[in-house]
C-alpha positions as CSV (number, residue, x, y, z in Angstrom):
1,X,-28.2,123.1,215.3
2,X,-26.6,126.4,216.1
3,X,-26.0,129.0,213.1
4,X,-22.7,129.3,211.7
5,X,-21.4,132.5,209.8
6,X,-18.1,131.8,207.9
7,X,-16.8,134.7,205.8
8,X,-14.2,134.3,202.5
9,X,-12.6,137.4,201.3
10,X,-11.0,136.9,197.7
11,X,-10.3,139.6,194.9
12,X,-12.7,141.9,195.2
13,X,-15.7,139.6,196.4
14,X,-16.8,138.6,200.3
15,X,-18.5,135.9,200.5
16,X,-21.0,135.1,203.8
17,X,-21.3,131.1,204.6
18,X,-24.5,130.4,206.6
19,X,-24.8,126.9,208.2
20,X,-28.1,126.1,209.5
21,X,-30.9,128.2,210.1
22,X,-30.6,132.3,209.0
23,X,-32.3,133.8,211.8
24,X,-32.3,137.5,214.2
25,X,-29.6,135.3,216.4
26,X,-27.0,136.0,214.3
27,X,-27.9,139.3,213.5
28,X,-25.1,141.3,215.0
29,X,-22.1,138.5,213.5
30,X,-24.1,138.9,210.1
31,X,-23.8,142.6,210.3
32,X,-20.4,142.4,211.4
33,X,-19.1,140.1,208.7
34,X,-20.4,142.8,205.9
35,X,-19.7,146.5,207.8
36,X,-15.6,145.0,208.4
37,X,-15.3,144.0,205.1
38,X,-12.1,145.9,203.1
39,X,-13.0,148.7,201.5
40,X,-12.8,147.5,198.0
41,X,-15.8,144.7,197.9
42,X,-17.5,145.2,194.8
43,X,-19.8,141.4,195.3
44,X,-21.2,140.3,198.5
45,X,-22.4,137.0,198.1
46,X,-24.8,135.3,200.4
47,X,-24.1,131.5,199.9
48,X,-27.9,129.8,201.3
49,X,-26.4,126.2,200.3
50,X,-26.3,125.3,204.3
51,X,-28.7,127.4,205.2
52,X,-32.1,125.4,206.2
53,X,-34.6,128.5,206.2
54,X,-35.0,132.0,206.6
55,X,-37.2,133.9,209.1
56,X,-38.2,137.5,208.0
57,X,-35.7,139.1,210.2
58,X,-33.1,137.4,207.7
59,X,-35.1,139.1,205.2
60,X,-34.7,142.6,206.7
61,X,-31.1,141.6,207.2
62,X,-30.5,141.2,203.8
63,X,-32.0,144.9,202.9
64,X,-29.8,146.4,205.7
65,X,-26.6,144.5,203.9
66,X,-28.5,145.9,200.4
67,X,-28.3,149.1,201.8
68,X,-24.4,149.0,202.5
69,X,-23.5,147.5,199.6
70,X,-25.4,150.5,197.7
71,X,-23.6,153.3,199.7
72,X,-20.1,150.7,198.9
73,X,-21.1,151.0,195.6
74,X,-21.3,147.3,195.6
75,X,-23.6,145.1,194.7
76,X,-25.5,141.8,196.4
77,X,-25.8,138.1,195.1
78,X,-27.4,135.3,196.7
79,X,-26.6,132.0,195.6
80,X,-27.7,128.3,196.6
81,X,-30.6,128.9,198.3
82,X,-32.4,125.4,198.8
83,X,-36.3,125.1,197.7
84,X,-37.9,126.7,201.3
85,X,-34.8,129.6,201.1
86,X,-36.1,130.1,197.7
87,X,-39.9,130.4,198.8
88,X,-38.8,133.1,201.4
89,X,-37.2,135.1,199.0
90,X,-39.7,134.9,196.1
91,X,-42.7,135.6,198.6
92,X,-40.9,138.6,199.6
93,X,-40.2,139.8,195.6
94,X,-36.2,139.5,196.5
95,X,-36.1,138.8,192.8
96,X,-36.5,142.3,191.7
97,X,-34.0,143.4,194.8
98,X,-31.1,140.7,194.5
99,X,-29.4,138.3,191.9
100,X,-30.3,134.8,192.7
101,X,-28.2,132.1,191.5
């Protein structure tokens, strides 16, 4: 199943959607979705709840949107992840980095 990367702008949130697996082939849509984002996002959310896994280049994906969001002044949530997403992110100490929800 190919990746899907939906993007909801409300208030002053942005949320990313990922359907199927978070993987370096939708590097360039996910870095798009974040960099074109308004200028007054103070949340971007990660919703895993349709994502199936996470490789470690989504893991250095989400440091590069961590990164932004810092030099926004904005901060990063990641919500939904499913048990394996939740692995990925704990192995990696994502915990101290991110809010998980």
């Amino acid at each position: 199943m190919p990746t899907q990367l939906d993007t909801i702008f409300s208030n002053d949130t942005l949320t990313i959607q990922i359907t199927g697996p978070f993987t370096f082939a939708v590097h360039h849509e996910f870095r798009d979705a974040y960099q074109q984002a308004p200028n007054d996002v103070r949340t971007f959310v990660v919703d895993f709840g349709a994502t199936e896994n996470v490789d470690s280049s989504a893991l250095g994906m989400l440091l590069q949107l961590n990164e932004h969001a810092i030099e926004c002044g904005s901060q990063v949530e990641l919500r939904h992840p499913n048990e394996r997403v939740r692995g990925a992110l704990a192995t990696a100490r994502f915990d101290k980095l991110f809010t998980i929800r």
